[in-house]
MARVO-125294 format. One line per field, with one value per residue: residue in one letter; x negated, y negated, z of N, C-alpha, C, O, CB in turn. Coordinates in nm, 2 decimals, padded with zeros to 4 digits. Glycine has a CB too. Example, Ala and Ser with C-alpha at 12.3 -4.5 7.8 and 13.67 -1.06 7.14 Angstrom:
<pts>
res: (A, S)
nX: (-01.32, -01.28)
nY: (00.57, 00.22)
nZ: (00.78, 00.71)
caX: (-01.23, -01.37)
caY: (00.45, 00.11)
caZ: (00.78, 00.71)
cX: (-01.32, -01.29)
cY: (00.33, 00.00)
cZ: (00.78, 00.79)
oX: (-01.42, -01.34)
oY: (00.33, -00.11)
oZ: (00.85, 00.80)
cbX: (-01.13, -01.41)
cbY: (00.45, 00.06)
cbZ: (00.90, 00.57)
</pts>
This chain:
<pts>
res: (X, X, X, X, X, X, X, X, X, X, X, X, X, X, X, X, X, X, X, X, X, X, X, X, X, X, X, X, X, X, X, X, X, X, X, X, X, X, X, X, X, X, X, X, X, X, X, X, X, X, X, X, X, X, X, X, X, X, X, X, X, X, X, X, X, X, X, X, X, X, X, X, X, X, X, X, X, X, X, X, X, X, X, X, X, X, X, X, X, X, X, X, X, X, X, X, X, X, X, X, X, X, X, X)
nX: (-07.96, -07.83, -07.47, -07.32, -07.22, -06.91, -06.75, -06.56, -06.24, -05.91, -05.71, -05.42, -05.25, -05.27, -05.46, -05.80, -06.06, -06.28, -06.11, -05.90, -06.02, -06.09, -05.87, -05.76, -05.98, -05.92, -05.69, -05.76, -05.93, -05.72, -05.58, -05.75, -05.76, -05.49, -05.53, -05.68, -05.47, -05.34, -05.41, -05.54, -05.24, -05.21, -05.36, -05.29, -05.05, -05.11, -05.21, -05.48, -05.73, -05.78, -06.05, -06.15, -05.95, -05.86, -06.16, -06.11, -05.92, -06.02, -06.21, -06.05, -05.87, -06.13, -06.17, -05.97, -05.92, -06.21, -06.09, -05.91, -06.05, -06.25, -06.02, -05.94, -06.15, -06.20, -05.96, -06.02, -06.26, -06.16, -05.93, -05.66, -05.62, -05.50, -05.27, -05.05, -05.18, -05.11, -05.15, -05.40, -05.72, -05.83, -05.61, -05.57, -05.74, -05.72, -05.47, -05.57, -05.77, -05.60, -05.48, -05.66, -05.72, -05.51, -05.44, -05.69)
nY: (-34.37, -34.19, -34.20, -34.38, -34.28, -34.30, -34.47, -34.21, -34.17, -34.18, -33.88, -33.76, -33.72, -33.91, -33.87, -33.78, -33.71, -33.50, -33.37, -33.25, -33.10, -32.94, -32.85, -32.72, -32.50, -32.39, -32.23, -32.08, -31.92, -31.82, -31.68, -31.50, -31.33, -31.24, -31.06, -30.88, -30.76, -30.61, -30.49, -30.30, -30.24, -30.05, -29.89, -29.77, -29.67, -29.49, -29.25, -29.25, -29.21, -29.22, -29.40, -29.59, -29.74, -29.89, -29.99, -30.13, -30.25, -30.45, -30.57, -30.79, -30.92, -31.02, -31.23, -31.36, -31.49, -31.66, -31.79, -31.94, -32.07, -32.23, -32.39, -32.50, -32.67, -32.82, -32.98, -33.09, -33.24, -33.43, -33.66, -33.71, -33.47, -33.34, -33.47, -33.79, -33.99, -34.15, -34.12, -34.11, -34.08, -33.96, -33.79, -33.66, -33.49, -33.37, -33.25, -33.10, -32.85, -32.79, -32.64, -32.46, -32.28, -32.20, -32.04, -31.91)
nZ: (02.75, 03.04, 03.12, 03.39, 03.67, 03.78, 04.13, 04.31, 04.21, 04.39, 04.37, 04.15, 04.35, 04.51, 04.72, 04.84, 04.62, 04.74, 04.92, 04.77, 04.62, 04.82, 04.90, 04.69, 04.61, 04.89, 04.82, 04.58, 04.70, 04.92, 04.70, 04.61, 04.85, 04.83, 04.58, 04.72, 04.90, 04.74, 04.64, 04.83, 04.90, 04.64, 04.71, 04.90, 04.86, 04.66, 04.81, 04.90, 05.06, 05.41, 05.57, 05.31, 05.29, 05.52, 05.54, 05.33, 05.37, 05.60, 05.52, 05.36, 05.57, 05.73, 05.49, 05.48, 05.76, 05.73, 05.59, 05.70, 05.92, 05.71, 05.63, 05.88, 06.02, 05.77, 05.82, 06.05, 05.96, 05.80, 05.77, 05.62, 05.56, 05.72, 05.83, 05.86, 05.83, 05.99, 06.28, 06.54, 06.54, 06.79, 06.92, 06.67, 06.69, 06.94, 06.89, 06.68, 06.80, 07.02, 06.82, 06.74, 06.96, 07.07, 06.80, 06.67)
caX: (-07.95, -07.69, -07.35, -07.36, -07.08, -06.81, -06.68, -06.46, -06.12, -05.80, -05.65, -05.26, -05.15, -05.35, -05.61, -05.96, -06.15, -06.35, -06.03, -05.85, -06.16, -06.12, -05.70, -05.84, -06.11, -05.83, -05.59, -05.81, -05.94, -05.58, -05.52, -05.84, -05.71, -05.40, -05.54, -05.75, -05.40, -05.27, -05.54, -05.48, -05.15, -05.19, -05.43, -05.20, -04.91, -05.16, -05.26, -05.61, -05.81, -05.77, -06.15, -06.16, -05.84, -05.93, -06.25, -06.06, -05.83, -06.12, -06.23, -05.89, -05.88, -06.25, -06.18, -05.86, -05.95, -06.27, -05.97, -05.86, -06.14, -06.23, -05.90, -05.94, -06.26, -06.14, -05.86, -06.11, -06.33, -06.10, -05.78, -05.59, -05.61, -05.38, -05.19, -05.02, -05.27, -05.09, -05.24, -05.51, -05.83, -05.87, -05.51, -05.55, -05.92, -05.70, -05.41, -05.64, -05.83, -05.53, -05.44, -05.77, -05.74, -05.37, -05.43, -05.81)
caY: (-34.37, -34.14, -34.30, -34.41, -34.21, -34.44, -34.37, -34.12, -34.23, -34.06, -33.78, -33.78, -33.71, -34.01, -33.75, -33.85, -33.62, -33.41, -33.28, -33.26, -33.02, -32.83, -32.76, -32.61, -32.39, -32.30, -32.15, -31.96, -31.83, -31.75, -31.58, -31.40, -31.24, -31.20, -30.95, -30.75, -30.73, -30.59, -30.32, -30.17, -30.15, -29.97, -29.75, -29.67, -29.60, -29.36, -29.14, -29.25, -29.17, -29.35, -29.50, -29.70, -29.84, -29.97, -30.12, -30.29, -30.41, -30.53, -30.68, -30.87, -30.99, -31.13, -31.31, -31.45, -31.54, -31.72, -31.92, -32.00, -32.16, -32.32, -32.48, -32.60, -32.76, -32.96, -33.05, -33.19, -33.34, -33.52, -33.68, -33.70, -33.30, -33.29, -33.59, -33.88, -34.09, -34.28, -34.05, -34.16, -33.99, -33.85, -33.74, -33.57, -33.39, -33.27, -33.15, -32.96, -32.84, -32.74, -32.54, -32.36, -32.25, -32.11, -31.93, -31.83)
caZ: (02.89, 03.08, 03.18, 03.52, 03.77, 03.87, 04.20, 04.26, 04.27, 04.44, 04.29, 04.17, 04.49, 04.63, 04.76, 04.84, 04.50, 04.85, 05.00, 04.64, 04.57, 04.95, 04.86, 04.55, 04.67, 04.94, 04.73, 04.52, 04.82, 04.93, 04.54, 04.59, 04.91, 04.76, 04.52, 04.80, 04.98, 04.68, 04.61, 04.96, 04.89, 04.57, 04.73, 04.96, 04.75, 04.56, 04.88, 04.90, 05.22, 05.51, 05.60, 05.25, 05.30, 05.65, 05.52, 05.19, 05.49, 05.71, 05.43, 05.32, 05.69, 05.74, 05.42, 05.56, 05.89, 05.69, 05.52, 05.84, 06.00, 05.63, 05.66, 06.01, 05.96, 05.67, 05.89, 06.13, 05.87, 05.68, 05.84, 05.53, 05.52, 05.83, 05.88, 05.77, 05.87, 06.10, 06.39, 06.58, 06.53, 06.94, 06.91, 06.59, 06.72, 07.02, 06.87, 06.61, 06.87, 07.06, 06.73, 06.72, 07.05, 07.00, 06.69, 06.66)
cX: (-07.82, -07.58, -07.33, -07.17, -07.01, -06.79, -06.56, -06.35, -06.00, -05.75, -05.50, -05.15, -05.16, -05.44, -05.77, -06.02, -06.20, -06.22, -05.92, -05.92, -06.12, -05.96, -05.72, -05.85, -06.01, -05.73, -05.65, -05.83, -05.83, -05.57, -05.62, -05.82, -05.59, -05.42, -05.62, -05.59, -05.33, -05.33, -05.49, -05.32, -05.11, -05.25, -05.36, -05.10, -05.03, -05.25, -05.45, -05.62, -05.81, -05.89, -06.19, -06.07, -05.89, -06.02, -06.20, -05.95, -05.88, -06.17, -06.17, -05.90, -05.96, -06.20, -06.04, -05.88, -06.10, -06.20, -05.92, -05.92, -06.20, -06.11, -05.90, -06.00, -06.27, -06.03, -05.91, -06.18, -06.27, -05.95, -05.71, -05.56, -05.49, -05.30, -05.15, -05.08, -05.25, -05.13, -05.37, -05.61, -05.83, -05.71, -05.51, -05.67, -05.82, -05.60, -05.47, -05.70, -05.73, -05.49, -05.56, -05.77, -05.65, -05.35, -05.57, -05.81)
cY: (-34.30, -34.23, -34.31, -34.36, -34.35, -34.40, -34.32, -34.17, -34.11, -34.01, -33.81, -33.79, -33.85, -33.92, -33.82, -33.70, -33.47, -33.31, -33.24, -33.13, -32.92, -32.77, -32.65, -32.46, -32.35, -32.22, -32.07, -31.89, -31.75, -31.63, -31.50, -31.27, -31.18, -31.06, -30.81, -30.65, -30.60, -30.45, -30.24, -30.15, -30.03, -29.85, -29.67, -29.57, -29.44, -29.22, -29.12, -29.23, -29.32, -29.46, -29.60, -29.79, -29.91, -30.03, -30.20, -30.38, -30.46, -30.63, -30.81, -30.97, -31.12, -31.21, -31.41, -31.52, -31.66, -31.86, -32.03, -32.11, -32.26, -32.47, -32.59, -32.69, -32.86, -33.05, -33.18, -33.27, -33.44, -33.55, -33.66, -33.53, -33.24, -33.38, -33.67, -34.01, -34.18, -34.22, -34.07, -34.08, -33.90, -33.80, -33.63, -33.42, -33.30, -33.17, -33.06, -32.83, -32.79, -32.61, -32.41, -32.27, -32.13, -32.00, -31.89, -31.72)
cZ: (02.93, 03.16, 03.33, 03.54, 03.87, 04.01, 04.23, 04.34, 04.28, 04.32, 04.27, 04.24, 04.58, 04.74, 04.75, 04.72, 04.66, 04.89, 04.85, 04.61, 04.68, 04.93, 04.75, 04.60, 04.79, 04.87, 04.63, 04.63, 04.81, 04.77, 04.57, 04.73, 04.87, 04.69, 04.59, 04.88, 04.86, 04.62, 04.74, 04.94, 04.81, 04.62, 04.85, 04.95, 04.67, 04.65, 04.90, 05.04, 05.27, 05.53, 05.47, 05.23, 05.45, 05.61, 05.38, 05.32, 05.58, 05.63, 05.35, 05.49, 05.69, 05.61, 05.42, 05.67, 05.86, 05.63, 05.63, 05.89, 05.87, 05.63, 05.80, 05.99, 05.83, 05.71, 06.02, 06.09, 05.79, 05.74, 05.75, 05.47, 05.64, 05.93, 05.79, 05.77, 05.93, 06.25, 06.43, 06.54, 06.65, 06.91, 06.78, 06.60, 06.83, 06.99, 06.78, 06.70, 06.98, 06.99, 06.70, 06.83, 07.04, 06.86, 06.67, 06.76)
oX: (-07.71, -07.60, -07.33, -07.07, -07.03, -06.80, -06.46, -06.34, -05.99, -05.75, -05.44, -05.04, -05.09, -05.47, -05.83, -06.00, -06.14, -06.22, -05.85, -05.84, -06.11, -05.95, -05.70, -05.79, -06.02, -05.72, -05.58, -05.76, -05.82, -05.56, -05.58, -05.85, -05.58, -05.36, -05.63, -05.59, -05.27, -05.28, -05.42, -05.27, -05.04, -05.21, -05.36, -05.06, -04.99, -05.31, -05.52, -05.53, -05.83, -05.87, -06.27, -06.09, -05.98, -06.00, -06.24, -05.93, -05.81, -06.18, -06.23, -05.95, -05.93, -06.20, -06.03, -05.83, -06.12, -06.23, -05.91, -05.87, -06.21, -06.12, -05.86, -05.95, -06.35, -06.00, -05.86, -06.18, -06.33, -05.86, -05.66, -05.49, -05.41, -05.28, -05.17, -05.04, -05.32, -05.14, -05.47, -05.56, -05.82, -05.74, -05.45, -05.67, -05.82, -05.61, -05.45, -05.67, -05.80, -05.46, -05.54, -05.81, -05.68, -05.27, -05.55, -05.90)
oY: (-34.34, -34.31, -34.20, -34.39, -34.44, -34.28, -34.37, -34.20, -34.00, -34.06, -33.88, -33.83, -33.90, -33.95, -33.90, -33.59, -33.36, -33.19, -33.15, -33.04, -32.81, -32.65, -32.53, -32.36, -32.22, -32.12, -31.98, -31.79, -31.65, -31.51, -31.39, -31.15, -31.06, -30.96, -30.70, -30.53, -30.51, -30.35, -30.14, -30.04, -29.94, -29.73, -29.55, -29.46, -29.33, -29.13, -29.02, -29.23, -29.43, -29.58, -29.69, -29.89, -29.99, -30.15, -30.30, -30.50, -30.53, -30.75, -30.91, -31.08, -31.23, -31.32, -31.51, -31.63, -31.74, -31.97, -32.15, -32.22, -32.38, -32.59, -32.71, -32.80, -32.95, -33.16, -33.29, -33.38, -33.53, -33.46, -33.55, -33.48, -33.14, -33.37, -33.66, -34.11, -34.28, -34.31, -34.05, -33.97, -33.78, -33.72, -33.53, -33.31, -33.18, -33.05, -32.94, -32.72, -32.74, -32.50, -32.30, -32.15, -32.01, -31.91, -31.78, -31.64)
oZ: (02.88, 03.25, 03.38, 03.49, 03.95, 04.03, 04.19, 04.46, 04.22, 04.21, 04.35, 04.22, 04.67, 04.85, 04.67, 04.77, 04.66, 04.88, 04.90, 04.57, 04.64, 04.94, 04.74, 04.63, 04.80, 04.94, 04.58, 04.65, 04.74, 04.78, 04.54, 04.72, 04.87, 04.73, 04.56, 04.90, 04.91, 04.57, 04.75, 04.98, 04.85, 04.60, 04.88, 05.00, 04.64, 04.60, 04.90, 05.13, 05.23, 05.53, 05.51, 05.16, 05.45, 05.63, 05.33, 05.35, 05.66, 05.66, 05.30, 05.50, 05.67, 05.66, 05.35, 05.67, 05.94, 05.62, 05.64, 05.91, 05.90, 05.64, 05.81, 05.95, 05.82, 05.65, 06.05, 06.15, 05.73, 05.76, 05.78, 05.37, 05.64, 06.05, 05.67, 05.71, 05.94, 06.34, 06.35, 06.49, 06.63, 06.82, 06.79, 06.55, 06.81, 07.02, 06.80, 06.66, 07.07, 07.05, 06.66, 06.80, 07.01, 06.84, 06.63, 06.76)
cbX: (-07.95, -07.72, -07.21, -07.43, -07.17, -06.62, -06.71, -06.50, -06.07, -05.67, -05.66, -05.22, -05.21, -05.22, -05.61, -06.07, -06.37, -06.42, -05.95, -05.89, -06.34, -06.16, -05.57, -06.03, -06.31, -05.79, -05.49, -05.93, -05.94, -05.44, -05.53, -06.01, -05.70, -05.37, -05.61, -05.88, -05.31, -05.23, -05.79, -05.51, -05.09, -05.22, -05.58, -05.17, -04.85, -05.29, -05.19, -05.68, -06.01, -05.74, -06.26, -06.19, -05.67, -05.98, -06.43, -05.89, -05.70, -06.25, -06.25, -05.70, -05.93, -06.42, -06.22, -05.76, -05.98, -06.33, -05.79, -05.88, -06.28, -06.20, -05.78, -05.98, -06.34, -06.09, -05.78, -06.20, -06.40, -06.09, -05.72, -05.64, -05.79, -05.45, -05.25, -04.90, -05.31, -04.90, -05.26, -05.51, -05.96, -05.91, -05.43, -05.55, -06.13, -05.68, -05.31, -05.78, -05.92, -05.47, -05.39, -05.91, -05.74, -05.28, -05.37, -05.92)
cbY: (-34.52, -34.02, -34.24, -34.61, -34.06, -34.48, -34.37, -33.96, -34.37, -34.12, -33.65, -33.75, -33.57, -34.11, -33.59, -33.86, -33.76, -33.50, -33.37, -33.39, -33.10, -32.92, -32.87, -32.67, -32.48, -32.36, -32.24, -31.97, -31.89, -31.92, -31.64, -31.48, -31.28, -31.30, -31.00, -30.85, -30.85, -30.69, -30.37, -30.22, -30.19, -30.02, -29.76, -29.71, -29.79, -29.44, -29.01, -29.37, -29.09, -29.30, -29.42, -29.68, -29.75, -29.90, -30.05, -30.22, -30.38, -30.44, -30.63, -30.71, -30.91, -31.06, -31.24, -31.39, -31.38, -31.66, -31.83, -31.90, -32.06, -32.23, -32.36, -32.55, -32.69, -32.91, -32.93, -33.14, -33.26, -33.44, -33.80, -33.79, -33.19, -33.19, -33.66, -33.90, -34.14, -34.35, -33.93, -34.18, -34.07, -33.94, -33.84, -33.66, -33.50, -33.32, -33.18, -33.01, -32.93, -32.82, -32.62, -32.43, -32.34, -32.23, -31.98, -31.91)
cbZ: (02.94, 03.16, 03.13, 03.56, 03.92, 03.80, 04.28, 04.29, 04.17, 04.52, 04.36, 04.14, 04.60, 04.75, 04.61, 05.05, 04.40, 05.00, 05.16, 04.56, 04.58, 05.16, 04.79, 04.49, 04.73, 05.02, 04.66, 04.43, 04.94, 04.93, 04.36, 04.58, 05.02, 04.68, 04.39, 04.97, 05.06, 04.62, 04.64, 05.16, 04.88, 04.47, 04.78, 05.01, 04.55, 04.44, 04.79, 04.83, 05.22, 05.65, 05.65, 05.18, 05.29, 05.77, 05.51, 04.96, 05.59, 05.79, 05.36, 05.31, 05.78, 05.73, 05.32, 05.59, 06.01, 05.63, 05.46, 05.94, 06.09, 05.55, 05.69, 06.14, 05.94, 05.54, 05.96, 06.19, 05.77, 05.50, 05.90, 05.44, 05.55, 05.92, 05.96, 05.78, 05.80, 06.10, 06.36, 06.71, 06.51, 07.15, 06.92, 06.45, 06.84, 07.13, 06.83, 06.53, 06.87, 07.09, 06.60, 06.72, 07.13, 06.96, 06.54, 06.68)
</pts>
């Protein structure tokens, strides 16, 4: 018989496992733009043509600005992604939601 899944208890930080998992998967992210940014620069440094540098840097972007809204939306979904939890829930929807506004 397979071992029955306990449930999932906080991470070292005191992290709920979900958002533990969404910091993760954000920071690779982040590293995986990292290395796009780092390609257009080389190709810049090496005198490559302009229209495939513009689309590796449209491409670096969209995949930042996906980080972005990733990020938000886990900020919305999960209080403990963007607070100290002593913040109300309507107070923490509007300042998010003030921040979306302001930076999207």
């Amino acid at each position: 018989m397979p071992a029955r899944k306990s449930a999932a208890a906080p991470s070292p930080t005191g992290e709920q496992p979900v958002v533990a998992d969404a910091r993760r998967e954000l920071v690779l992210r982040l590293k995986r733009v990292e290395g796009q940014v780092r390609a257009v620069q080389r190709m810049i440094e090496e005198g490559q043509d302009c229209e495939p540098v513009a689309q590796q840097l449209a491409a670096a972007r969209k995949a930042l600005d996906k980080a972005f809204f990733e990020l938000m939306a886990c900020a919305i979904e999960h209080p403990s992604f963007s607070s100290d939890g002593e913040e109300a829930d309507e107070a923490r929807v509007q300042r998010l939601t003030r921040a979306l506004a302001r930076l999207a």
